[in-house]
C-alpha positions as CSV (number, residue, x, y, z in Angstrom):
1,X,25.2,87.2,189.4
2,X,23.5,85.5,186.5
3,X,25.7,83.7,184.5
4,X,25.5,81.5,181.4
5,X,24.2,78.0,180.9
6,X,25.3,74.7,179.6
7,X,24.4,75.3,176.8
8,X,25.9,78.8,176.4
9,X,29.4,78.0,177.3
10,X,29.7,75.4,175.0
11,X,28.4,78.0,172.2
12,X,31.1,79.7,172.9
13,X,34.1,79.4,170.3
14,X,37.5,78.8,171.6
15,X,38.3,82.3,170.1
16,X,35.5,84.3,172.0
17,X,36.8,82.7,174.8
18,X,40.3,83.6,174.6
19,X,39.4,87.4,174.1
20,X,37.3,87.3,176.8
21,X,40.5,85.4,179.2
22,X,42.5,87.9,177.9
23,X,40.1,90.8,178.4
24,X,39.5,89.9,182.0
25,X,43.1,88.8,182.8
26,X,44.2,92.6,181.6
27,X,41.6,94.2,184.1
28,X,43.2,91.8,186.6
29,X,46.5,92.9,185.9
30,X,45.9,96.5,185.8
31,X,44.7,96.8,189.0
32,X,46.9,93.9,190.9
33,X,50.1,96.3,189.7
34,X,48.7,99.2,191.8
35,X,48.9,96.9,195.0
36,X,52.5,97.0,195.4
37,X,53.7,99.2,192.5
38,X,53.6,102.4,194.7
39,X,55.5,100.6,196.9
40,X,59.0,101.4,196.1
41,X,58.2,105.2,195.2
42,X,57.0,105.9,199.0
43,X,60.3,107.3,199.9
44,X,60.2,109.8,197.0
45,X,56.5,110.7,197.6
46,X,57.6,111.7,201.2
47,X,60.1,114.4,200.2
48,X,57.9,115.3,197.2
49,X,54.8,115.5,199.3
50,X,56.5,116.9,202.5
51,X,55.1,114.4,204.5
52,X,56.1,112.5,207.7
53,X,56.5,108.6,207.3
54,X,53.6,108.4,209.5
55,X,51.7,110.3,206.5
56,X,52.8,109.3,203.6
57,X,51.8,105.4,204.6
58,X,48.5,105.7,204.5
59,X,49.1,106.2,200.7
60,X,48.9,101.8,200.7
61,X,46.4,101.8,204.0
62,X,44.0,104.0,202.2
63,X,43.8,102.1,199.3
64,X,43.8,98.2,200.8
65,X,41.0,99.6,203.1
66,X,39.0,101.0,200.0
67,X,39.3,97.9,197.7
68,X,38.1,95.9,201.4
69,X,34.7,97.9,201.9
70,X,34.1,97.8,198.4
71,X,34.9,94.2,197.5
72,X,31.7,92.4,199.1
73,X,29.6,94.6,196.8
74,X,30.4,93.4,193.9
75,X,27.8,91.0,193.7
76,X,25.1,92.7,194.4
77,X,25.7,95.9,191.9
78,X,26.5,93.2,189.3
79,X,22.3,91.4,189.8
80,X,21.7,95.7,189.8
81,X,23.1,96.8,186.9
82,X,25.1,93.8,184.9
83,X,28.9,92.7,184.6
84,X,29.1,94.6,181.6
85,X,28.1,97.9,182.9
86,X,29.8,97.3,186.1
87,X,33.4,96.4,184.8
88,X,33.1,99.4,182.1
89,X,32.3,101.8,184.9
90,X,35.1,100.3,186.8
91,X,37.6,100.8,184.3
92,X,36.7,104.3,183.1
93,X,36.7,105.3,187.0
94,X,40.1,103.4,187.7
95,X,42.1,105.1,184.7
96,X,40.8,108.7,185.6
97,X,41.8,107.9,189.8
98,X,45.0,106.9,188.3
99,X,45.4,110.1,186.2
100,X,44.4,112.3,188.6
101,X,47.1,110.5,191.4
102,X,49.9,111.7,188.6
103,X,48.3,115.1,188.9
104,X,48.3,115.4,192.9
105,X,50.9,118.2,194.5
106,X,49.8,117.1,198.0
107,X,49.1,114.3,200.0
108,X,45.5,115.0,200.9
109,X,44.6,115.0,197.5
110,X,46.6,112.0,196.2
111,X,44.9,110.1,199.4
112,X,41.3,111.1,198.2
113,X,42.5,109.8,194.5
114,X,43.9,106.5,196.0
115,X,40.5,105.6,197.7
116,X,38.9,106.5,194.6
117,X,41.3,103.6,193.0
118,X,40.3,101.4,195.9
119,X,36.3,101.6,195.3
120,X,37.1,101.6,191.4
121,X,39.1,98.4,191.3
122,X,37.6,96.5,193.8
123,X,35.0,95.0,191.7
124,X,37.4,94.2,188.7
125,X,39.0,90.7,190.2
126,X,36.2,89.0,191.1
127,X,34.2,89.8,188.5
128,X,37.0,89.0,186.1
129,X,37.2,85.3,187.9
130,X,33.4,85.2,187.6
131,X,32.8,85.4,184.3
132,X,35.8,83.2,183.4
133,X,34.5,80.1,185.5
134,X,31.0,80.8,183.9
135,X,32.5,80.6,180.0
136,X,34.4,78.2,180.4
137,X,33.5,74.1,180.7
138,X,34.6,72.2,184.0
139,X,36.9,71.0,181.1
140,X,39.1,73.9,180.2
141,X,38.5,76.3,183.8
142,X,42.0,74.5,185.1
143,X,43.6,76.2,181.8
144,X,41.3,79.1,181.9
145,X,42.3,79.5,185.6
146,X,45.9,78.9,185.2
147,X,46.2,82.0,182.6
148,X,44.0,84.4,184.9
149,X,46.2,83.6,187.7
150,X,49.2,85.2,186.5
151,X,47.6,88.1,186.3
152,X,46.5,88.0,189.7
153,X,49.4,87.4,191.3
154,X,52.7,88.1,189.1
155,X,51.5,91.8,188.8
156,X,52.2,92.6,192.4
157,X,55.2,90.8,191.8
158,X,57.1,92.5,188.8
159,X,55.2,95.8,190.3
160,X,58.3,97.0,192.8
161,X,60.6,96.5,189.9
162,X,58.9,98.1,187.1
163,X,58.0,100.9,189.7
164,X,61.4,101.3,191.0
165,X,62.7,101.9,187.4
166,X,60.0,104.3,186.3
167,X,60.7,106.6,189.8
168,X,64.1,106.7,189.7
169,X,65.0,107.2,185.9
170,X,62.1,109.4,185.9
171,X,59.7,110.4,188.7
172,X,57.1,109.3,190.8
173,X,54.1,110.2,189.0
174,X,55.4,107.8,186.0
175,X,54.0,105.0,188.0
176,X,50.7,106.2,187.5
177,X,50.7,107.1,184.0
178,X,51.6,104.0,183.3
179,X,48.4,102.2,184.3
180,X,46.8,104.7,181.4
181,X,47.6,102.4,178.3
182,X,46.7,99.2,180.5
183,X,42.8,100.7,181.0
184,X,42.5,102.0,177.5
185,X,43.4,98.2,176.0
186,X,40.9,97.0,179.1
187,X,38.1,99.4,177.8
188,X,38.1,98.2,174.0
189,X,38.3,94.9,175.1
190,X,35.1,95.2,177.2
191,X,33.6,97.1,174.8
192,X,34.1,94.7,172.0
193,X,33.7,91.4,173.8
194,X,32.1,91.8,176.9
195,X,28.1,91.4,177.3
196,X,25.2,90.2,179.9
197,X,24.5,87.0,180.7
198,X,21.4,87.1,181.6
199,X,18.7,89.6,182.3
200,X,19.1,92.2,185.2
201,X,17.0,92.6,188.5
202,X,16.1,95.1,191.2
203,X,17.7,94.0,194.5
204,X,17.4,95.7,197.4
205,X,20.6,96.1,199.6
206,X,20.6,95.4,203.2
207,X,22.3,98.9,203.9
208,X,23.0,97.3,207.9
209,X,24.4,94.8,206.9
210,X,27.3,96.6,204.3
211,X,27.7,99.5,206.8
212,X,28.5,96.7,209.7
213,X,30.9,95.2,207.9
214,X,32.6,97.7,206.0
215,X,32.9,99.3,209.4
216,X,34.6,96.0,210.6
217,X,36.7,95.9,207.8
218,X,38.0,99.3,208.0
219,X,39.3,98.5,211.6
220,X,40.7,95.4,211.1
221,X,42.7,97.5,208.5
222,X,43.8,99.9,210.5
223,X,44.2,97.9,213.4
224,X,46.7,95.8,211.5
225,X,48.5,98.1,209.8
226,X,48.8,100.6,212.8
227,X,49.2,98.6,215.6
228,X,52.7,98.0,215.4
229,X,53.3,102.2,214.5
230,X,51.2,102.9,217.8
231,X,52.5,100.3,220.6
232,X,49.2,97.9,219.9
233,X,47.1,97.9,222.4
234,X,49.1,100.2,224.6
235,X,47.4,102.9,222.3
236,X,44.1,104.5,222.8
237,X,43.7,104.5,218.7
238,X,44.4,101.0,218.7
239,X,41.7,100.1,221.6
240,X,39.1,101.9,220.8
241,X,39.5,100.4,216.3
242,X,39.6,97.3,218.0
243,X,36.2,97.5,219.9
244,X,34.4,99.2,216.5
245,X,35.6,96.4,214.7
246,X,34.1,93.6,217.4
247,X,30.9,95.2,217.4
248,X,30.8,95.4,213.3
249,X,31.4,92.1,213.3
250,X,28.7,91.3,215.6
251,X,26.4,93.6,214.1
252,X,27.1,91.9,210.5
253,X,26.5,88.3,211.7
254,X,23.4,89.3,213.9
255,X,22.0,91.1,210.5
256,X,22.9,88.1,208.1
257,X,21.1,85.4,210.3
258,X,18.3,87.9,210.7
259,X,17.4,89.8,207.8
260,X,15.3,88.1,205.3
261,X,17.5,89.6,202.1
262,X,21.2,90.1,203.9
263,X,24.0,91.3,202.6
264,X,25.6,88.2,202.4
265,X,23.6,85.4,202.4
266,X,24.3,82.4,204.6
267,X,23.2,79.6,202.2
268,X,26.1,80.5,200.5
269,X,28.7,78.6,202.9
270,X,26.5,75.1,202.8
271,X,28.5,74.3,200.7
272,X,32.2,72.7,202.0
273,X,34.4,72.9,199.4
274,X,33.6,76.5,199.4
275,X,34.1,76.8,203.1
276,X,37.4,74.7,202.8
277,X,38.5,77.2,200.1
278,X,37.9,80.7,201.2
279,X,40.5,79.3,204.7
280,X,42.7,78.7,202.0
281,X,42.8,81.2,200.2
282,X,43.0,83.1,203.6
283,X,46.2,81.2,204.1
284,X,47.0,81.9,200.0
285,X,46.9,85.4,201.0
286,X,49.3,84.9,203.9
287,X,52.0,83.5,201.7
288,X,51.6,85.4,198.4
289,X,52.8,89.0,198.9
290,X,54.4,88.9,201.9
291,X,58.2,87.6,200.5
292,X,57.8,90.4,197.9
293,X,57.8,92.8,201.0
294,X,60.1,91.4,203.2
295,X,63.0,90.8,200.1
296,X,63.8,94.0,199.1
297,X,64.5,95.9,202.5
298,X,66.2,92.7,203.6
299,X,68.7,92.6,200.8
300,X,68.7,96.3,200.6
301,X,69.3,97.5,204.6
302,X,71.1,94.3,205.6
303,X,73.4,93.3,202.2
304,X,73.4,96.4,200.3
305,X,72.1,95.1,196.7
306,X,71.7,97.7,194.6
307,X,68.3,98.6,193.2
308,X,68.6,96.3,190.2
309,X,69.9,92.8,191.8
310,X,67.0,93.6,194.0
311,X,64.2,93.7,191.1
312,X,66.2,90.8,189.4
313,X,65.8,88.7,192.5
314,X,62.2,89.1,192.3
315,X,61.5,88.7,189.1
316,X,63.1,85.0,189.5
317,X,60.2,85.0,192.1
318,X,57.9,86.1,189.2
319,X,59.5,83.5,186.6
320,X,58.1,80.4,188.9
321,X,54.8,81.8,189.2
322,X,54.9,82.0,185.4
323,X,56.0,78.0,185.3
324,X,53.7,76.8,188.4
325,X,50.8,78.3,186.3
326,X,52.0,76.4,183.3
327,X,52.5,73.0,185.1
328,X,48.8,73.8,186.9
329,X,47.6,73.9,183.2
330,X,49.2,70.6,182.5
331,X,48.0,68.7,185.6
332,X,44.3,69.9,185.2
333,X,43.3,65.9,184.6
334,X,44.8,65.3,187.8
335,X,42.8,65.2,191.8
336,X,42.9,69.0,192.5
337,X,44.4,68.0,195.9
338,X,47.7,66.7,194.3
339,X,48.1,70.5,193.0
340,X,47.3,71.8,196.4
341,X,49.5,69.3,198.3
342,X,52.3,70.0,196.3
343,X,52.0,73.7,196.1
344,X,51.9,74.1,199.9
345,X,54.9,71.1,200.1
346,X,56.9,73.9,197.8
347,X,56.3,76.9,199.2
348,X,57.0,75.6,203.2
349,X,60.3,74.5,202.0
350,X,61.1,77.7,200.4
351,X,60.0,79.6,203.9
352,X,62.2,77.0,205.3
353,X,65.2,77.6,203.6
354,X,64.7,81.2,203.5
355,X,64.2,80.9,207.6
356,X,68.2,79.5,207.6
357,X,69.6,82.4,205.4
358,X,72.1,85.2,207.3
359,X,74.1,87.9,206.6
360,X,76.5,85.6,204.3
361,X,73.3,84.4,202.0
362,X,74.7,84.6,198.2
363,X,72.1,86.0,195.8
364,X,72.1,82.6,194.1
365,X,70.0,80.9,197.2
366,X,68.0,83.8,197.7
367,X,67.0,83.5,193.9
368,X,66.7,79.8,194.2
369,X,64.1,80.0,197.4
370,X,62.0,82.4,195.3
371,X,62.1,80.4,192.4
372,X,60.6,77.6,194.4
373,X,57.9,79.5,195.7
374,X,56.8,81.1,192.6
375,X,56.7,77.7,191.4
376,X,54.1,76.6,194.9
377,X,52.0,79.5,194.5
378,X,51.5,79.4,190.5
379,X,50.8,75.5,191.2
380,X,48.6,76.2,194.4
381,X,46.3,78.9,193.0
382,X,44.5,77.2,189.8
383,X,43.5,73.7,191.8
384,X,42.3,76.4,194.9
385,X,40.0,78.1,192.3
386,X,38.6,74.9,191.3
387,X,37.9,73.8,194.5
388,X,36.4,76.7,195.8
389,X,34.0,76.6,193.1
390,X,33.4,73.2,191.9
391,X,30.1,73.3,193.1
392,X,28.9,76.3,194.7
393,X,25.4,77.5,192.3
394,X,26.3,80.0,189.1
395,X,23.5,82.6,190.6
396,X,26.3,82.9,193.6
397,X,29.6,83.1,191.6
398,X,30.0,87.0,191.7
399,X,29.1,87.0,195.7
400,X,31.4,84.3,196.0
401,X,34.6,85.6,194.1
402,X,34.4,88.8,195.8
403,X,34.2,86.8,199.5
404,X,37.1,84.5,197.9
405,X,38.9,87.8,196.9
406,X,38.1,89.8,200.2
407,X,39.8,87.5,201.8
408,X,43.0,87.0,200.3
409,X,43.5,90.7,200.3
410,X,43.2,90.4,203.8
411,X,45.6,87.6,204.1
412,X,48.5,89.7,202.7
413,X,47.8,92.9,204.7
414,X,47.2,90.8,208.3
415,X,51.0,88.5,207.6
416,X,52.9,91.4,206.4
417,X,51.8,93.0,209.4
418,X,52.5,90.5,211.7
419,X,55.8,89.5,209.8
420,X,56.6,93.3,210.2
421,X,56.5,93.3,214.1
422,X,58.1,90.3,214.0
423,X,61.0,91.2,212.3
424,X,61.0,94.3,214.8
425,X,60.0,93.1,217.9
426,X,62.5,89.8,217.9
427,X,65.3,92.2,216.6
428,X,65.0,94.4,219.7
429,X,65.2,91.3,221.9
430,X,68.1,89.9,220.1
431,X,69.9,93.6,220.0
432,X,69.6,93.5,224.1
433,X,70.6,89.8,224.3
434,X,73.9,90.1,222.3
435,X,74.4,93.4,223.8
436,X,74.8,91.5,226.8
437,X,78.0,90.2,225.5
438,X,79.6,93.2,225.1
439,X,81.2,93.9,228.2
440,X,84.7,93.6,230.4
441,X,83.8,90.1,231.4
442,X,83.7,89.1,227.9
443,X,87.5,87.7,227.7
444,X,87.9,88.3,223.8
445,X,87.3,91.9,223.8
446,X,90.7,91.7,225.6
447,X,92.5,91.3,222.4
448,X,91.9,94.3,220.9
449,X,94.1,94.1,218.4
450,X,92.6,91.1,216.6
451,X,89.2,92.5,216.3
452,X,90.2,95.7,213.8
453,X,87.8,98.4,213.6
454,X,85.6,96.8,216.2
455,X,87.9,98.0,219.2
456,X,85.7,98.5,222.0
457,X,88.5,101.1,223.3
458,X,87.4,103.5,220.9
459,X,84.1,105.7,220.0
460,X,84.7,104.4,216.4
461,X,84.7,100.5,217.1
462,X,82.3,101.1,219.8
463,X,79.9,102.4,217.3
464,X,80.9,99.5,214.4
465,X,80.4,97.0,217.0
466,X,76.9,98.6,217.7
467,X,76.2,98.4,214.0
468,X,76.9,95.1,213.7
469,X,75.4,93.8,216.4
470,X,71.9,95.7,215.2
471,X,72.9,94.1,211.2
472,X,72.9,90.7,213.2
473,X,69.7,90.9,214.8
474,X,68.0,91.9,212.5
475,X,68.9,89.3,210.4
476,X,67.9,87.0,213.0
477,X,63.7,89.2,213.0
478,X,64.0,88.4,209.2
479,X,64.9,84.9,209.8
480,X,62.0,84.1,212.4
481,X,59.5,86.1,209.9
482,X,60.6,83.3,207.5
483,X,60.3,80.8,209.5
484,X,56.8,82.0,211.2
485,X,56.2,81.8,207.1
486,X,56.8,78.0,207.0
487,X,55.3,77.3,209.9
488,X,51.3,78.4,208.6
489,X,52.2,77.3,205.5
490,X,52.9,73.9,206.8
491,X,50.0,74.0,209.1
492,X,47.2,74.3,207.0
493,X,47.8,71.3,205.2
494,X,46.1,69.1,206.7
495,X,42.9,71.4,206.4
496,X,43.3,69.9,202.5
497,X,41.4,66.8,203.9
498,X,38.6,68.7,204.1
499,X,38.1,68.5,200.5
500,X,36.0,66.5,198.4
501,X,36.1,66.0,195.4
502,X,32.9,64.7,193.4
503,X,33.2,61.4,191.0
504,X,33.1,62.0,187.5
């Protein structure tokens, strides 16, 4: 990507620049809202569509796998054809996928329309980080980054709420249509304030290389997001995704060493701090979204908070984001380290805490532990852009974003798979360890009297002491998910050491 010079950024006015943060942090948002905005509506799409659960999940896999393949493009189409061209094209393309998803009456076509959503938006973060670390001075890019980040990540966190209300006080198809007005502001925004930096250049794309690791990245996809629904590697499916994706990998690496132009070029990770940042923003990725999916069917299935307390709940989550950004802003003078130190510190103790909740949690503490770790990820993200690329070359900004991007969209989908089939996987042991307790030798089910409804003498209390056993553990799958949660969180801090930090 060719990107502006010294001498350009400091050109700019502080107004162009603020139109063009607030131009790119729109596409950002408009795009980060369709990750988990869909979310809450699957239920509905299934008896709309008349499909199985099975079916109507690969409305998200279908699109994460999309955005994935697409992603590592981004910076070669932007050398071919120019950031300007490239995010107009996105947008126009995202808004009429979006339109056309509100239009679908059955699920093949609404899957077609989601992919077409994938491919579309993929391009539009990175990008959008690109040309915000190219405006702006080393000066400002803490500010600058501390603004884009809330659209990164508070969209897929006010998503299920806003999504919820629009599909149940109106219908599912509402939470399309409401991306409409987001890409018309996005489009006169890039049409007014948007140009090329530089002059474009014919670059010819290693084709092996792209096809070997979008293969990869498909499978790793489906692998994770499958694996659980089809016994792992019990499955046939599973084995055989598994294998494909070795041999992409291996394919992709072989080709990048090897091929004089590759589709990712090594020289890009000689440099540490970007090495250093793309594991943590692996690990971001981990801890992000993951909360946002575990919350709602915790509190829902397990406590029975309506619909609303839910959405508040998370939008507590989404108020700490909002001040960890502002605070990031603030301590922009300060070692980037301190910010990454104490954004991790934050969010491990809210894992932590959340690892020690049960079935008498009061929504106060569960409000509390988001706030907290809105606050860690808002303060973690704007010191891990900076890092990342503090000094990797402006001609490999766009290639880098999207590999910085790539990977913390994997993040999310590999931990919410594994927190998944932890949650499910620890509850069935737990269900057949309590169970154990449950019999004649168990002296207090003697007293049958004392226990209410939960007389084992009866079908009734034999099927309320069922219940609660599997409401119990249950909570105890959510409450090693948590804990799994504070555990990598904690564990890659000392991978901060890595860092360095050039003196001024």
């Amino acid at each position: 990507m060719s990107t502006t010079s010294g001498d350009e950024v400091v050109a700019r006015t502080a107004y162009q620049r603020a139109i063009i943060l607030l131009t790119m942090s729109l596409c950002t948002m408009l795009y980060a809202l369709t990750l988990t905005i869909v979310n809450v509506a699957l239920p509905q799409l299934q008896g709309a569509l008349s499909a199985t659960p099975d079916q109507v999940s690969w409305v998200i896999t279908l699109n994460v796998v999309a955005t994935a393949v697409a992603t590592p493009m981004t910076g070669w189409i932007v050398v071919r054809f120019g950031e300007r061209r490239v995010l107009i094209v996105a947008v126009i393309g995202f808004g009429i996928a979006s339109m056309l998803c509100a239009t679908a009456t059955t699920l093949a076509p609404l899957l077609l329309y989601r992919i077409g959503q994938g491919v579309f938006g993929a391009p539009l973060v990175p990008l959008s980080q690109a040309i915000i670390v190219a405006v702006y001075p080393p000066s400002q890019r803490a500010m600058a980054q501390g603004i884009f980040g809330m659209s990164v990540v508070i969209g897929p966190a006010i998503a299920p709420m806003i999504g919820g209300y629009l599909a149940e006080e109106y219908n599912w198809r509402w939470i399309f249509i409401l991306i409409l007005p987001l890409c018309v502001a996005a489009l006169i925004g890039l049409v007014a304030f948007i140009h090329d930096s530089g002059p474009r250049r014919k670059l010819r794309l290693d084709w092996t290389g792209f096809l070997a690791l979008s293969i990869a990245v498909t499978c790793l996809q489906l692998m994770m997001d499958r694996g659980e629904r089809e016994n792992w590697f019990e499955s046939g499916e599973i084995m055989i995704v598994t294998a494909l994706m070795a041999l992409g990998f291996y394919l992709f690496v072989v080709q990048m060493m090897s091929h004089p132009e590759p589709f990712i070029s090594p020289a890009i990770f000689a440099d540490r701090n970007f090495n250093v940042g793309l594991f943590l923003v692996f690990v971001y990725g981990l801890l992000n979204v993951t909360p946002t999916v575990l919350f709602p069917s915790m509190l829902q299935n397990l406590k029975g908070y309506p619909d609303s307390l839910i959405g508040m709940l998370l939008a507590m989550r989404g108020a700490g984001m909002v001040i960890g950004f502002l605070a990031a802003a603030l301590m922009g003078r300060f070692d980037p380290r301190v910010g990454l130190f104490l954004g991790l510190g934050l969010i491990g103790w809210s894992g932590w805490q959340m690892s020690g909740f049960n079935l008498d949690v009061p929504p106060f503490a569960v409000g509390v532990a988001g706030i907290v770790q809105g606050i860690g990820t808002g303060v973690m993200w704007v010191p891990l852009s900076i890092v990342t690329f503090a000094s990797l070359p402006p001609s490999k900004l766009a290639e880098g974003s999207a590999l910085f991007h790539l990977l913390r969209n994997f993040g999310s989908s590999i931990f919410i798979s594994l927190s998944v089939m932890t949650v499910v996987r620890t509850s069935k042991v737990n269900y057949a360890e309590l169970t154990e307790h449950i019999s004649p030798l168990n002296k207090i089910l003697d007293f049958p009297s004392s226990l209410g409804f939960w007389n084992p003498d009866t079908v009734r209390g034999l099927a309320a002491i069922s219940s609660e056993v599997g409401r119990q553990s249950t909570m105890i799958g959510y409450s090693n998910a948590f804990l799994l949660y504070a555990i990598v969180c904690l564990g890659a801090a000392p991978f901060l050491l890595f860092v360095r930090i050039k003196s001024r």
